[in-house]
C-alpha beads as a LAMMPS data file, in Angstrom:
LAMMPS data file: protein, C-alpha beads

354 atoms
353 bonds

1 atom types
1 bond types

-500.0 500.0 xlo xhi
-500.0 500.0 ylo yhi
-500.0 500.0 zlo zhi

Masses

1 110.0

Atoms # bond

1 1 1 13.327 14.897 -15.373
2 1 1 11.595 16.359 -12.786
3 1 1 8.905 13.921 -10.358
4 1 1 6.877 15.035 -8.087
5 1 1 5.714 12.429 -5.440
6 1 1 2.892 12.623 -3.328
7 1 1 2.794 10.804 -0.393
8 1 1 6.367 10.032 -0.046
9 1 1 7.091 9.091 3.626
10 1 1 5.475 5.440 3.425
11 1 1 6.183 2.028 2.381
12 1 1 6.438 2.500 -1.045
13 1 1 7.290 5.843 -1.296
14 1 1 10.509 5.897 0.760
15 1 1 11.558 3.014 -1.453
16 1 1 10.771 4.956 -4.851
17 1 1 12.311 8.231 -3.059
18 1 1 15.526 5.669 -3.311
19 1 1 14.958 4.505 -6.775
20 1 1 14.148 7.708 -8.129
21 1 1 17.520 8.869 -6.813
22 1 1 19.547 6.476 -8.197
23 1 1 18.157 7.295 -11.729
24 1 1 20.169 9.118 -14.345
25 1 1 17.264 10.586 -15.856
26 1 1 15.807 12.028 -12.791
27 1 1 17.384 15.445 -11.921
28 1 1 14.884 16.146 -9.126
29 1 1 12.577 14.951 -6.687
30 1 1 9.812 16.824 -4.905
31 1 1 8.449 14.776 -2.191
32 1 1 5.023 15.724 -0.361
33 1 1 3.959 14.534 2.751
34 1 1 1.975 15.698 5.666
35 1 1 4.617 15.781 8.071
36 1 1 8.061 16.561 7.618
37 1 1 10.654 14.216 7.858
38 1 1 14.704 14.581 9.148
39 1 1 15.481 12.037 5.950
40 1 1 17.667 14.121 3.384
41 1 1 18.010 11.638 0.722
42 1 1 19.588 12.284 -3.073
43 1 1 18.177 15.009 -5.225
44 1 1 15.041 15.425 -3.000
45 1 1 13.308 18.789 -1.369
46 1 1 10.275 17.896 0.699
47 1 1 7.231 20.129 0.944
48 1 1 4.370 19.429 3.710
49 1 1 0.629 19.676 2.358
50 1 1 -2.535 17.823 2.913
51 1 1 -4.373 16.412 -0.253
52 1 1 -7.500 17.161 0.822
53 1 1 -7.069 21.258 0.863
54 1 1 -3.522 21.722 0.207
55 1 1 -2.349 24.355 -3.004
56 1 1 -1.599 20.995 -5.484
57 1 1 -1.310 23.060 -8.787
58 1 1 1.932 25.355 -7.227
59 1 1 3.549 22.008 -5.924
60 1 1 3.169 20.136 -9.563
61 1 1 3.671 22.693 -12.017
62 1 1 6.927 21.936 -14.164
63 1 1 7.109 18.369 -13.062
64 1 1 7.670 15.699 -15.706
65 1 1 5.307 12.908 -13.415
66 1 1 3.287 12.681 -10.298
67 1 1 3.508 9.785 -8.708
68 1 1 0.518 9.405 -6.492
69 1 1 0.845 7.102 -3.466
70 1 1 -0.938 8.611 -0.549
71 1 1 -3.490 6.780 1.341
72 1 1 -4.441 6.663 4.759
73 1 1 -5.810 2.825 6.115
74 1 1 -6.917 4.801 9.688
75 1 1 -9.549 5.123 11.001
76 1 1 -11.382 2.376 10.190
77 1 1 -14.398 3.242 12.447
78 1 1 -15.221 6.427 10.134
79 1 1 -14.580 5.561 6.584
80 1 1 -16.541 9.276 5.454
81 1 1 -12.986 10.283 6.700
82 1 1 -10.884 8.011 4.798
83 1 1 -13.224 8.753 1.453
84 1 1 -12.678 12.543 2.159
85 1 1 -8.786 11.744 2.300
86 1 1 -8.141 8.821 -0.310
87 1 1 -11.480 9.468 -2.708
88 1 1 -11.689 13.302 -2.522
89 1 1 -8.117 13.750 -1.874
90 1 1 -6.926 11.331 -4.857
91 1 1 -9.631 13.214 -6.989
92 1 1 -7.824 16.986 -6.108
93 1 1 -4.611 15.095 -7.249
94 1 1 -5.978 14.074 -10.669
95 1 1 -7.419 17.490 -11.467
96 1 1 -3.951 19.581 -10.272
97 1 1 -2.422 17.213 -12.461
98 1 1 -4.197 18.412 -15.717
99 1 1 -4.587 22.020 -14.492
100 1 1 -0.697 21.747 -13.938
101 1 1 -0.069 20.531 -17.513
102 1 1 1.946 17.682 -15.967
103 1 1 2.672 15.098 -18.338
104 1 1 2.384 11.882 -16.670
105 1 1 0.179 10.493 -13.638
106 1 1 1.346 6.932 -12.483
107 1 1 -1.317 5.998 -9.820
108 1 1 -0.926 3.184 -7.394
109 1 1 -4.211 1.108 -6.912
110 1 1 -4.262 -2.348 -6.173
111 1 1 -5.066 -5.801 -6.099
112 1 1 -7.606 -5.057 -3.606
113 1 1 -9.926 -2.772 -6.562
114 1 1 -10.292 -6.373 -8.029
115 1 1 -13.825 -7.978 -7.597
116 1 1 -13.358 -11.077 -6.343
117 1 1 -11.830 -13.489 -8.556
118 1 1 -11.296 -17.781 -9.091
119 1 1 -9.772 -19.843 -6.366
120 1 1 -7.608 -21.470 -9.119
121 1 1 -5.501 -19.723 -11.834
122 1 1 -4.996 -16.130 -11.960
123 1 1 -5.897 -12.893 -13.606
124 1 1 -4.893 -9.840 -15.930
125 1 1 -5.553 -6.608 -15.716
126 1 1 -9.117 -6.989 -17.808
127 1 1 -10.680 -8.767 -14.747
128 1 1 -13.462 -6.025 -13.289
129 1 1 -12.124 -3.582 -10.520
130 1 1 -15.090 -3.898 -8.645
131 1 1 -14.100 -4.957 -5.506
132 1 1 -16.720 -6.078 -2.699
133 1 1 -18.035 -2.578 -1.499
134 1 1 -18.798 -3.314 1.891
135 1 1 -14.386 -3.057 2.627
136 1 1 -13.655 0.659 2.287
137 1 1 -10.382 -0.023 1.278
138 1 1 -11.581 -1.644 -1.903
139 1 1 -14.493 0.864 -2.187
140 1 1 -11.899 3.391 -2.439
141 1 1 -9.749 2.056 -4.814
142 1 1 -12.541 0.392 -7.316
143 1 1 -14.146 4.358 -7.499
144 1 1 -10.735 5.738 -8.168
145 1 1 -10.297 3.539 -11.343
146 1 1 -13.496 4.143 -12.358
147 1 1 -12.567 8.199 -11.829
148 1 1 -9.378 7.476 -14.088
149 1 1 -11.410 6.344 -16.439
150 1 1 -13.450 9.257 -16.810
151 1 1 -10.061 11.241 -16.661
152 1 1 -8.266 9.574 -19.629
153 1 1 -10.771 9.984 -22.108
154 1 1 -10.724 13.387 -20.720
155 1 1 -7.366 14.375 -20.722
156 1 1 -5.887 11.813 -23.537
157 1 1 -2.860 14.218 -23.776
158 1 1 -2.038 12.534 -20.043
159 1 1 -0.090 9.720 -19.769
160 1 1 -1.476 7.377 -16.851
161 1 1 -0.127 4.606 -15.428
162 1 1 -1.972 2.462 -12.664
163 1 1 0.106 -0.254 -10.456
164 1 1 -1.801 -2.551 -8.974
165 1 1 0.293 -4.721 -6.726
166 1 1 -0.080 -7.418 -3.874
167 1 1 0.384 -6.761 -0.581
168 1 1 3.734 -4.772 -0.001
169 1 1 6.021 -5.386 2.531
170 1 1 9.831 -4.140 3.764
171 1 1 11.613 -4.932 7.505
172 1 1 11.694 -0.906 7.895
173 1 1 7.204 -0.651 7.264
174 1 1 6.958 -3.288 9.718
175 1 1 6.343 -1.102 13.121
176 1 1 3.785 0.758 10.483
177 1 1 1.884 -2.073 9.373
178 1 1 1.918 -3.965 12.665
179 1 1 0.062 -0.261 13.956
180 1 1 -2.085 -0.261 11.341
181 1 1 -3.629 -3.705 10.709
182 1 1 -2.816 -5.723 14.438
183 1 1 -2.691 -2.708 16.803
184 1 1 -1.054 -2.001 19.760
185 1 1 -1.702 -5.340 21.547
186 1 1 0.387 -7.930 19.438
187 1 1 4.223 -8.057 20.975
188 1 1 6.603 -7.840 17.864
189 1 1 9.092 -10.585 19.935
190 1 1 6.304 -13.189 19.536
191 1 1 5.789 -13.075 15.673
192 1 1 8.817 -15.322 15.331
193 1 1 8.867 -19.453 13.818
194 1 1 9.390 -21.055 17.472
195 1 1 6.747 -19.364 18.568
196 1 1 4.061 -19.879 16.334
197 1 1 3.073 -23.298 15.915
198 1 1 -0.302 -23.208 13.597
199 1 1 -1.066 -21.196 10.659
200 1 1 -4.795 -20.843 9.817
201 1 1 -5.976 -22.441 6.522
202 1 1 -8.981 -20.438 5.741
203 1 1 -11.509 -20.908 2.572
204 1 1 -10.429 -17.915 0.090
205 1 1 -6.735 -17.814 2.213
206 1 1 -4.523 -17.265 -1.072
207 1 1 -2.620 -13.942 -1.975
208 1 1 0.490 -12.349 -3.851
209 1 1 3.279 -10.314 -2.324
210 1 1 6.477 -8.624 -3.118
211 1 1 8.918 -6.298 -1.820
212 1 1 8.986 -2.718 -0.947
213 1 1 11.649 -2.691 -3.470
214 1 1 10.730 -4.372 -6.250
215 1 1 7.397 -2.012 -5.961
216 1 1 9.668 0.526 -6.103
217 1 1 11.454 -0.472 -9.055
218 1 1 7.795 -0.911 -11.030
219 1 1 6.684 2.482 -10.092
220 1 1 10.009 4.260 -11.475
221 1 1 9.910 2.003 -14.437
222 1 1 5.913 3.619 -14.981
223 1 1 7.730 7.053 -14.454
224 1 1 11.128 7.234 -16.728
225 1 1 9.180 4.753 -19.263
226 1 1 6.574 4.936 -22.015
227 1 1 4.304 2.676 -21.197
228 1 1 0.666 3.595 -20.600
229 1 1 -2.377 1.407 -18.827
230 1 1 -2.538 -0.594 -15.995
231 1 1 -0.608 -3.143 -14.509
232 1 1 -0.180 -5.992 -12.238
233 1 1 2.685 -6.856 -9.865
234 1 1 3.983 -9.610 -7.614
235 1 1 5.980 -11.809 -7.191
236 1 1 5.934 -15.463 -6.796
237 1 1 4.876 -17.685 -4.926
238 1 1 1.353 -17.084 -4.699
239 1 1 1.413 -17.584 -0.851
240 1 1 -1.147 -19.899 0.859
241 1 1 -1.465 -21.402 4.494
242 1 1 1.215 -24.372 3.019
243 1 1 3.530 -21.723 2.057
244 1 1 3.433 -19.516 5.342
245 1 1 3.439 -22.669 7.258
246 1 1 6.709 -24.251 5.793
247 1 1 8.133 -20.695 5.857
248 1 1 7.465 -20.312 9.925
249 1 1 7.839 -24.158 10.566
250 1 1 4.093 -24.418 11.783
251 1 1 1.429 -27.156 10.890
252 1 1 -1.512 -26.067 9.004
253 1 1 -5.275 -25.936 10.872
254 1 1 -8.389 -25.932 8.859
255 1 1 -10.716 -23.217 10.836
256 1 1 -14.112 -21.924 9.745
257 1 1 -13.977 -18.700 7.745
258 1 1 -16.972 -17.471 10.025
259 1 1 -15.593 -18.418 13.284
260 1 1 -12.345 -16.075 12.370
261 1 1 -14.512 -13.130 11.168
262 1 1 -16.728 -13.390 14.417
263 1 1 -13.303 -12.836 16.458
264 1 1 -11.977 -10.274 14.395
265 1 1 -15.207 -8.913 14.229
266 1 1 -15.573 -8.874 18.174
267 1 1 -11.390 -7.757 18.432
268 1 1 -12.662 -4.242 16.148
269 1 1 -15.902 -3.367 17.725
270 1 1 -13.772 -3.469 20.777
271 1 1 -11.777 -1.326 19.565
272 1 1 -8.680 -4.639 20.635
273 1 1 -7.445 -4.024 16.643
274 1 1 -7.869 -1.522 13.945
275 1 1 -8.670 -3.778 11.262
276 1 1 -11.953 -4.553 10.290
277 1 1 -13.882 -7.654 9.683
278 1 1 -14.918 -6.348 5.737
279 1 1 -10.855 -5.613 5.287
280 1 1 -10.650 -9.862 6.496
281 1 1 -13.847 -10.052 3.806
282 1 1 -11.774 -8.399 0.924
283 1 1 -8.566 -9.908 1.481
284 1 1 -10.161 -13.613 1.117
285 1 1 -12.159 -12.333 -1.961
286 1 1 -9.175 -11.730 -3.503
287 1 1 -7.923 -12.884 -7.336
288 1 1 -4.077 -14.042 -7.938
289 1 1 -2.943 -11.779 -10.563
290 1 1 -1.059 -12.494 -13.950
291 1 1 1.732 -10.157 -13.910
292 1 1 3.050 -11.636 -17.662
293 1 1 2.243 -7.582 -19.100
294 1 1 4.815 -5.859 -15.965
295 1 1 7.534 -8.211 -17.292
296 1 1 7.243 -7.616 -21.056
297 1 1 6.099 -4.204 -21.395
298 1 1 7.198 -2.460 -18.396
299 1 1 10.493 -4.555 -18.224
300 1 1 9.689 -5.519 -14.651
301 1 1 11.266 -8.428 -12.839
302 1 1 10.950 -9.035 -9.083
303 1 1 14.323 -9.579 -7.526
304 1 1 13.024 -10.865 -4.308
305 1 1 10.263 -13.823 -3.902
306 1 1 7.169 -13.238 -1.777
307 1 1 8.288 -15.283 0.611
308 1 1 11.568 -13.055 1.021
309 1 1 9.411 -10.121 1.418
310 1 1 7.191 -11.781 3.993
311 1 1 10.505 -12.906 6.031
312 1 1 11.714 -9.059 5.688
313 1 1 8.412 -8.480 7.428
314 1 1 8.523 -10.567 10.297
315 1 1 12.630 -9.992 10.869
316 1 1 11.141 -5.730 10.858
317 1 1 8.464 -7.372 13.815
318 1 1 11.400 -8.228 16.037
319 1 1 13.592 -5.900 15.487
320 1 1 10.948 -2.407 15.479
321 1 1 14.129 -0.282 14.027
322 1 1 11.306 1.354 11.640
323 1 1 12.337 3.899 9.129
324 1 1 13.626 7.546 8.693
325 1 1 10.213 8.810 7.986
326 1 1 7.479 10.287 10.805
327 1 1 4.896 7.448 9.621
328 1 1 7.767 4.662 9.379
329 1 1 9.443 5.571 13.232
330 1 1 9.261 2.522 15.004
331 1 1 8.320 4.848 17.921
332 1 1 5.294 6.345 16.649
333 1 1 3.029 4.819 18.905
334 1 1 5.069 6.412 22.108
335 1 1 6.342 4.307 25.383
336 1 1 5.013 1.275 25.379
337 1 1 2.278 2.203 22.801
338 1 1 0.148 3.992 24.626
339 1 1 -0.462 6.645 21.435
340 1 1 -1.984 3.749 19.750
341 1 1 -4.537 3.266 22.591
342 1 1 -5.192 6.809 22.936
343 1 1 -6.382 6.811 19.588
344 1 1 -8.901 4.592 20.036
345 1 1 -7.521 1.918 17.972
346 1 1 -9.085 2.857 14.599
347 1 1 -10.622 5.694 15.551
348 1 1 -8.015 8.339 14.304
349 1 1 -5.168 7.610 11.986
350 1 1 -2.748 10.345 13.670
351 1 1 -0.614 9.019 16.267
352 1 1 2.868 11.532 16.376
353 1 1 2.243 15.108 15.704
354 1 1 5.873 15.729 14.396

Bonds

1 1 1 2
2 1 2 3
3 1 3 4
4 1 4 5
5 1 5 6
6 1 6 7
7 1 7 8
8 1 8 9
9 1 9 10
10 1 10 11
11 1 11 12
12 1 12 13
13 1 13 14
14 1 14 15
15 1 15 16
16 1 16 17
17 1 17 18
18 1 18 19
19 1 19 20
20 1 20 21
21 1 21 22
22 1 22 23
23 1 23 24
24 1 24 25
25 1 25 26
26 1 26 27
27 1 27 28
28 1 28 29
29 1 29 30
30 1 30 31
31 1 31 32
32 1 32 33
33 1 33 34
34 1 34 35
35 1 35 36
36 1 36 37
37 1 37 38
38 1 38 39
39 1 39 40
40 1 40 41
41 1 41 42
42 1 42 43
43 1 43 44
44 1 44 45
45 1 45 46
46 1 46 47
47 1 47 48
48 1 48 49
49 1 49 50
50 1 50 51
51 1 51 52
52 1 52 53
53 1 53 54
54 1 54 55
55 1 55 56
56 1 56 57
57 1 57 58
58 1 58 59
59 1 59 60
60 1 60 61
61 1 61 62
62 1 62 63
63 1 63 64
64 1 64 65
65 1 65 66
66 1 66 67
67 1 67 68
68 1 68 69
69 1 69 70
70 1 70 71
71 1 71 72
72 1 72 73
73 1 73 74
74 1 74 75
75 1 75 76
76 1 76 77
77 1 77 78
78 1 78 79
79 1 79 80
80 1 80 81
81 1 81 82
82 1 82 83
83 1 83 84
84 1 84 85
85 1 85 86
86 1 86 87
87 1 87 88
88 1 88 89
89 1 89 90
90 1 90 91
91 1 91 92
92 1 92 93
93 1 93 94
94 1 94 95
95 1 95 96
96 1 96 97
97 1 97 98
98 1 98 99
99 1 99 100
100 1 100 101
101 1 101 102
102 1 102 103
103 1 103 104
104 1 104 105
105 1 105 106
106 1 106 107
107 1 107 108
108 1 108 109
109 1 109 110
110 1 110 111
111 1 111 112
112 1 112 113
113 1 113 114
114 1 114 115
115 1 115 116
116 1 116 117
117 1 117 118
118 1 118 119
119 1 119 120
120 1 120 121
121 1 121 122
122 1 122 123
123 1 123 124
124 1 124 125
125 1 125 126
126 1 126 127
127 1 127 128
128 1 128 129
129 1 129 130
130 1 130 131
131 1 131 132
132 1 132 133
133 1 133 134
134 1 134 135
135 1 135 136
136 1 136 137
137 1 137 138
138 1 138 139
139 1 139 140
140 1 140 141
141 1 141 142
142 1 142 143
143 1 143 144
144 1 144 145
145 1 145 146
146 1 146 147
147 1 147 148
148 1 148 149
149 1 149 150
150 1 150 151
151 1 151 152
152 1 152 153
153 1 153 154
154 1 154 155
155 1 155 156
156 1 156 157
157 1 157 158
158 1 158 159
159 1 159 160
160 1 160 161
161 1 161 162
162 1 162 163
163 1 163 164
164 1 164 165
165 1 165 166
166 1 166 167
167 1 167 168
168 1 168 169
169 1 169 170
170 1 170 171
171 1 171 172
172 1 172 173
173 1 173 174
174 1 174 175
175 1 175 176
176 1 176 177
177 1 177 178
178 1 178 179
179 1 179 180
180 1 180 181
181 1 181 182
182 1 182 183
183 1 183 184
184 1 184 185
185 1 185 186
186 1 186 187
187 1 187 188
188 1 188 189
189 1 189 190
190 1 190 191
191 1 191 192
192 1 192 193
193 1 193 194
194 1 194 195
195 1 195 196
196 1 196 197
197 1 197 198
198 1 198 199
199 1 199 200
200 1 200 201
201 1 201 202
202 1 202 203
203 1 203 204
204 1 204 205
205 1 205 206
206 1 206 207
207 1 207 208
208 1 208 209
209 1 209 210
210 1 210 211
211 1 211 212
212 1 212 213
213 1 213 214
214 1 214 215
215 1 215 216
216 1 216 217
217 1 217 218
218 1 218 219
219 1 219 220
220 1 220 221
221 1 221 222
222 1 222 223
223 1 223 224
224 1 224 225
225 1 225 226
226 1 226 227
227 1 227 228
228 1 228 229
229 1 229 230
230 1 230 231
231 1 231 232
232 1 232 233
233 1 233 234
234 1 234 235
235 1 235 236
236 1 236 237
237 1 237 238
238 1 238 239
239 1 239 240
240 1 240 241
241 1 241 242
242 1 242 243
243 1 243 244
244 1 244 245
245 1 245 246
246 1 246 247
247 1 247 248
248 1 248 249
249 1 249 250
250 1 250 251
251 1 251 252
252 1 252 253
253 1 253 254
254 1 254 255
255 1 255 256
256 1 256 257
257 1 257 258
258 1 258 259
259 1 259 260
260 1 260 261
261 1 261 262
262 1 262 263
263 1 263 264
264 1 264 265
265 1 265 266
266 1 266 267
267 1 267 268
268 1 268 269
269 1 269 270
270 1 270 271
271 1 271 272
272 1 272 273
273 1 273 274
274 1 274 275
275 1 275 276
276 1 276 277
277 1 277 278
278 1 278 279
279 1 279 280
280 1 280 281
281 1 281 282
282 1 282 283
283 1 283 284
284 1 284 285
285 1 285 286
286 1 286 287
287 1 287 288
288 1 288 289
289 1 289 290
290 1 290 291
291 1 291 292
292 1 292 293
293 1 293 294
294 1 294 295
295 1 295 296
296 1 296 297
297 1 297 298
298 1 298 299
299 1 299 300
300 1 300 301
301 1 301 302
302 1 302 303
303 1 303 304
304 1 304 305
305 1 305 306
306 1 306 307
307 1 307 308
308 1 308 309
309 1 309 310
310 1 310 311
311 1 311 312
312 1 312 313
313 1 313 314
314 1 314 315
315 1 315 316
316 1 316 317
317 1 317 318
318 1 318 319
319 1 319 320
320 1 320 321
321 1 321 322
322 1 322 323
323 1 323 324
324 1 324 325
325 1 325 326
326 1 326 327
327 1 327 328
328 1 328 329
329 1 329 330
330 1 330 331
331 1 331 332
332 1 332 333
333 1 333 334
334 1 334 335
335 1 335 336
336 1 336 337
337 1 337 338
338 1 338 339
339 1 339 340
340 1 340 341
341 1 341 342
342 1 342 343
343 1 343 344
344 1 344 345
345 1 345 346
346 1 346 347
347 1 347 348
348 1 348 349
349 1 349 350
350 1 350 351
351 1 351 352
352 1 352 353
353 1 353 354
């Protein structure tokens, strides 16, 4: 079996790279990315090319699956840039994929395409993707499902397969996510238990997690498997302000919702942190997901809790080891940062040209 992944030096995809590699059925694995990395792991060539102009047919033809994970969160201060990369991009994946022939499309969306759901009890994958538009994260990834849906009924030869999963985390993203979402102004050292002695309880403060890993796992499961539709993933517990602050030894502190999204708010025009106040706005609209169809129809069971993953998080904080990947480096942002800053902080999403 022959998969073609696109997007392949991030959080999930160096984990599925992995996966894919330890899989009997898989004979090869063509990885695209932007930038090339020095990683050389098992039965996988990598190929640079940009989904927004890049030659996708060539790259897919004769591939059993695509596995589309590309995405870029940056900048957050332009999103007609991230639409022209994750929208129009996505969109020349879908249609290389049919022109291609290929087989199989397993797509990874998320829990953030789902409009905003109850504060109690949780949700399957029937619950509207219509996220709250003014976030372009979930703008993006509501209009891709809708797109999907226009591109089953016509290609129904196509097997598709969309993930949606909570928020994804692994000690060797860390550097990466801490770049992306805090910026270059929040010391890894400090994001340890002694250290932080309150944990916000916001209104709407309740979401899912799992590990890199187990995502992993899911998304070659959607690949090697038979299985068509969507589906949700996570793992428990759902996490709260309780469960972060038992996990970090804190106390919990009821604080408006408002008076947080004025300081974030103030932080991003500032350009102090790349992540916006709608991305705050989406991630509190948020519904806990029933993941009952991953486990019987996919076969999927986490191995890890959330809380595990979150702790693999934090531990990746401190230690900034980062991955073997140009977008994973725990030096991306240069000596003491000062890529990050040059970039404005949300401005551009490039910060290391190799």
């Amino acid at each position: 079996m022959r998969v073609v992944i696109v997007g392949a030096t991030g959080n999930i995809g160096t984990s599925l790279v992995e996966a894919l590699g330890h899989d009997r059925e898989v004979t090869s694995i063509l990885a695209l990315s932007r930038r090339r990395p020095s990683w050389r792991p098992a039965k996988t060539t990598w190929a640079t090319v940009d989904i927004t102009h890049g030659d996708l047919v060539h790259q897919f033809r004769g591939a059993d699956a695509v596995v589309h994970l590309a995405w870029i969160f940056q900048p957050t201060h332009d999103p007609v840039r991230t639409w022209r990369t994750n929208v129009l991009g996505s969109l020349r994946v879908f249609e290389a994929v049919a022109e291609a022939g290929v087989p199989a499309l397993v797509h990874a969306s998320s829990v953030g395409a789902y409009a905003p759901g109850p504060q109690r009890g949780f949700v399957d994958e029937t619950w509207p993707t219509h996220a709250l538009p003014t976030a372009a994260y979930g703008r993006e990834k509501s209009y891709l499902e809708r797109a999907l849906d226009t591109f089953e009924l016509e290609h129904p030869r196509v097997r598709v397969v969309r993930l949606r999963p909570g928020f994804i985390f692994k000690h060797s993203a860390a550097p990466e996510q801490r770049r992306l979402f805090a910026g270059p102004l929040i010391p890894g050292f400090l994001v340890r238990p002694s250290l932080v002695p309150v944990v916000p309880d916001l209104p709407g403060l309740r979401f899912q997690a799992l590990h890199s890993f187990d995502a992993a796992e899911a998304f070659r499961r959607a690949v090697v498997g038979e299985v068509r539709g969507a589906f949700n993933v996570a793992a428990e517990p759902v996490l709260d302000a309780r469960t972060l602050a038992d996990l970090l030894g804190a106390r919990v502190v009821r604080v408006p919702r408002g008076l947080v999204r004025s300081l974030v708010a103030t932080a991003w025009h500032l350009h102090a942190v790349p992540a916006s106040p709608t991305l705050l706005d989406l991630a509190l609209s948020l519904p806990a997901m029933d993941v009952t169809r991953a486990r019987t129809e996919l076969g999927w069971q986490p191995t890890m809790s959330s809380l595990d993953a979150v702790t693999a998080f934090l531990q990746g904080l401190r230690a900034t080891t980062g991955g073997p990947t140009p977008p994973l480096r725990a030096d991306a942002g240069g000596p003491l940062r000062w890529r990050e800053v040059a970039t404005g902080v949300g401005q551009r999403d490039r910060l290391d040209p190799r």
